[in-house]
TIKOLLO-42194 format. One record per residue (C-alpha): residue in one letter; chain; x, y, z. Coordinates in Angstrom, 2 decimals, always signed. Layout:
<nodes>
 res chain    east   north      up
   a     A       X       Y       Z
...
</nodes>
This chain:
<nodes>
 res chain    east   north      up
   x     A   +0.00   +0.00   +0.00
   x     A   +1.09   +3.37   -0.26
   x     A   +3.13   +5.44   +2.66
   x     A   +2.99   +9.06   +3.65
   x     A   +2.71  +11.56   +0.34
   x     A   +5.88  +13.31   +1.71
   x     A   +8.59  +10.92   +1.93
   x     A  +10.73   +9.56   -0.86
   x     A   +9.95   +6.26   -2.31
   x     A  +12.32   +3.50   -1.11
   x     A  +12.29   +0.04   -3.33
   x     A  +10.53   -2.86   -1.51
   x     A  +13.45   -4.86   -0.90
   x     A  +11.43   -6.95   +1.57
   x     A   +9.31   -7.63   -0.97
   x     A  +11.49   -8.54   -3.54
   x     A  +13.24  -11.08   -1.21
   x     A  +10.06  -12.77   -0.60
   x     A   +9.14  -12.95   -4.34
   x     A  +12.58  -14.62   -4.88
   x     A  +11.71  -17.23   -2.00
   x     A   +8.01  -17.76   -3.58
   x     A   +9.85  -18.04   -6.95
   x     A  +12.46  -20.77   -5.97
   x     A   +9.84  -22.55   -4.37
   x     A   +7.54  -23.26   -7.80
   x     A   +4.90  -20.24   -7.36
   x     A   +4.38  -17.11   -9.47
   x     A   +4.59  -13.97   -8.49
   x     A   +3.52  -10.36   -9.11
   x     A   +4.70   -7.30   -6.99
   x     A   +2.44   -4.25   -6.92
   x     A   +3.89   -1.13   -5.43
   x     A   +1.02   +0.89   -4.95
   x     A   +3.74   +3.82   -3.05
   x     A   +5.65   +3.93   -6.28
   x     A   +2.38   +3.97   -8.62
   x     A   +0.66   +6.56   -6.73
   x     A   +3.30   +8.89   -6.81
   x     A   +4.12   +8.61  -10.03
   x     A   -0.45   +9.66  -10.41
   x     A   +0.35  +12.21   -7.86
   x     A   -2.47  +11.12   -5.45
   x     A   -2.03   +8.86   -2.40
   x     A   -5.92   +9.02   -2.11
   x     A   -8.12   +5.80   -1.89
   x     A  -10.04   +6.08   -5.02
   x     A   -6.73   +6.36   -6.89
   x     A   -4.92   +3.07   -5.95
   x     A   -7.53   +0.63   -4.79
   x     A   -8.46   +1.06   -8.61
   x     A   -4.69   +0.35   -9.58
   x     A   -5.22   -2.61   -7.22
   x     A   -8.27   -3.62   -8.62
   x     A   -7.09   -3.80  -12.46
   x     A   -4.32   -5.35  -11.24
   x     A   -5.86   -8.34   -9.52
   x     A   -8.05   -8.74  -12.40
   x     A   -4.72   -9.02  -14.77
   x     A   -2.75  -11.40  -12.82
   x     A   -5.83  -13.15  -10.85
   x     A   -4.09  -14.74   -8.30
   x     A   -5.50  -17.78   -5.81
   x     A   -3.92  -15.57   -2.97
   x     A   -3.29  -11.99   -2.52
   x     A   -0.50  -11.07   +0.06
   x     A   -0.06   -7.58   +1.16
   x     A   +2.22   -5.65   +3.72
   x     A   +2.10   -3.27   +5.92
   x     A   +4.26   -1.09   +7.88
   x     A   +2.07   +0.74  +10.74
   x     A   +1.94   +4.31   +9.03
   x     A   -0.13   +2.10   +5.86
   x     A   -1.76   +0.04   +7.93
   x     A   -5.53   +1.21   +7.16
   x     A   -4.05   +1.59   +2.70
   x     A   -3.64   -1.76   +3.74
   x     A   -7.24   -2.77   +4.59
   x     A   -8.63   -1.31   +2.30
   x     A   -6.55   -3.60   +0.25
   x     A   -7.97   -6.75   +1.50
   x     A  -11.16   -5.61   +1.32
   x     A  -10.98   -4.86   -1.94
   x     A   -9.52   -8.67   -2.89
   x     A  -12.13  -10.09   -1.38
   x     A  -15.60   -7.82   -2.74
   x     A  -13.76   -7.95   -6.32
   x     A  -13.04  -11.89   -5.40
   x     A  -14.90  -13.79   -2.49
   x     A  -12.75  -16.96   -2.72
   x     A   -9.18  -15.28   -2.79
   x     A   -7.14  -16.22   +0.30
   x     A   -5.94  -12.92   +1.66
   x     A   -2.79  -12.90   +3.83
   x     A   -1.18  -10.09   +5.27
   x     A   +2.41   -9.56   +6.86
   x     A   +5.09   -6.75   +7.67
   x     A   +5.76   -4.93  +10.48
   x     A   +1.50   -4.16  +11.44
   x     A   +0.09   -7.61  +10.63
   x     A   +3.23   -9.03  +12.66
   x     A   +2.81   -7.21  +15.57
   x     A   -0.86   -7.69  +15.67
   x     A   -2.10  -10.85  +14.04
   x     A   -4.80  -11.80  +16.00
   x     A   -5.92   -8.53  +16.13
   x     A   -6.21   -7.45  +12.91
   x     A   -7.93  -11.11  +12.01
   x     A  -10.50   -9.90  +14.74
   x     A  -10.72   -6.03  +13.37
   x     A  -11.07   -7.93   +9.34
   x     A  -12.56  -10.48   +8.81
   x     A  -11.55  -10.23   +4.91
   x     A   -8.48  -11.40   +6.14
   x     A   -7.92  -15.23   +5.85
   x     A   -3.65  -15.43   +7.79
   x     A   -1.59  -13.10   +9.40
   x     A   +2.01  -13.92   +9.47
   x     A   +4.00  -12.99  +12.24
   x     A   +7.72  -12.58  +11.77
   x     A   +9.58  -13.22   +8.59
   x     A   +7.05  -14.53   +5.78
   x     A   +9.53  -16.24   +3.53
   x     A   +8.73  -19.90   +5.25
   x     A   +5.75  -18.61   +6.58
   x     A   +3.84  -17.60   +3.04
   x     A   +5.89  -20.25   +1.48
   x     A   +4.43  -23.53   +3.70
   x     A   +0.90  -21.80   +3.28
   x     A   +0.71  -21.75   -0.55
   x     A   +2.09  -25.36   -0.31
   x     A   -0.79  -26.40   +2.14
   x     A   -3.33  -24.23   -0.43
   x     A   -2.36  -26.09   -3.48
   x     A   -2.04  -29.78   -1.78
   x     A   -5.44  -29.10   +0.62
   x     A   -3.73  -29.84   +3.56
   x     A   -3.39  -28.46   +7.28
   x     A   -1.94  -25.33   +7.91
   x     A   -1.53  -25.92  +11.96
   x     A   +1.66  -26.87  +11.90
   x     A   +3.13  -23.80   +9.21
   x     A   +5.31  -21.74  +11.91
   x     A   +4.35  -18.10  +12.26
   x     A   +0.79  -18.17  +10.71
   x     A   -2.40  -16.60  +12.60
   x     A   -5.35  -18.23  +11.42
   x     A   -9.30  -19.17  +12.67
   x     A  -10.15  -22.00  +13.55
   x     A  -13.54  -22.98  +14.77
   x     A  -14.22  -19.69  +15.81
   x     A  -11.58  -19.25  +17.47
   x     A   -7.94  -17.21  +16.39
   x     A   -4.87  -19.23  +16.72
   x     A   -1.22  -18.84  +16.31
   x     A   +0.97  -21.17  +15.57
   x     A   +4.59  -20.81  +17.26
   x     A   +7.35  -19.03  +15.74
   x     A   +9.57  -19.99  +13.15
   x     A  +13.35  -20.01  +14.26
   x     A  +15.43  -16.69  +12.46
   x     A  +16.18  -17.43   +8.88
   x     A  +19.81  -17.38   +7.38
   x     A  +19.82  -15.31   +4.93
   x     A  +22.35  -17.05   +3.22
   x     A  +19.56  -19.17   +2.41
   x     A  +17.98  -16.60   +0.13
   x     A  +17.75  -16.89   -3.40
   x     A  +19.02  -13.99   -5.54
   x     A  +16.64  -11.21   -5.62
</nodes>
């Protein structure tokens, strides 16, 4: 989603990184940097990049739509998910960064568009969900993932600190 009109756009390295992970692990990718396109439309304002969104979920139409957020985005963000899910009911929405990590279970309980949270680094995190999504099996045991179940919002323990030699090439 996009930041604060006034600061300079930074490249979503984090991002990037976690496309490379998705990649190496079989799954396609698309990044959508709704700070850079809204800039370059001078207009951070809803009606300008929920429609970027929009188009571009249509183009790409993904089974799952991931988006960040650091906290200063964190409502861009929702509007975001909400957006997936009116344009497409059955899209698994997931949401991660520095927000969604530090408040999983509450922003499952403040959206209920929002199908995970991931709490920490989403590299093994998103990576072990999509697996589960495409073989239609558990997701309890993928480390780091908030999730309901039964009602009820759960969070599975942490995932041990990466090494980031591990990563592929961005």
């Amino acid at each position: 989603p996009p930041l604060l009109p006034a600061a300079e756009v930074t490249p979503p390295v984090g991002l990037t990184t976690l496309a490379s992970w998705l990649i190496a692990h079989g799954h396609e990718t698309r990044i959508l940097d709704l700070d850079l396109e809204v800039r370059e439309r001078d207009s951070a304002a809803e009606d300008r990049y929920v429609p970027l969104f929009e188009r571009t979920l249509a183009d790409f139409a993904p089974d799952v739509c991931a988006v960040t957020s650091m906290y200063s985005n964190s409502l861009q963000a929702e509007h975001l998910v909400r957006a997936a899910k009116r344009r497409r009911p059955d899209i698994v929405t997931v949401a991660g960064g520095a927000h969604f990590g530090a408040l999983g279970p509450a922003s499952l309980r403040r959206l209920p568009e929002l199908d995970f949270a991931i709490q920490g680094e989403g590299e093994p995190a998103l990576a072990g969900l999509l697996g589960a999504l495409a073989a239609g099996s558990s997701w309890r045991e993928i480390p780091s993932l908030c999730h309901r179940e039964n009602g009820a919002i759960r969070i599975n323990p942490a995932a041990p600190q990466m090494d980031l030699a591990t990563l592929p090439p961005m």
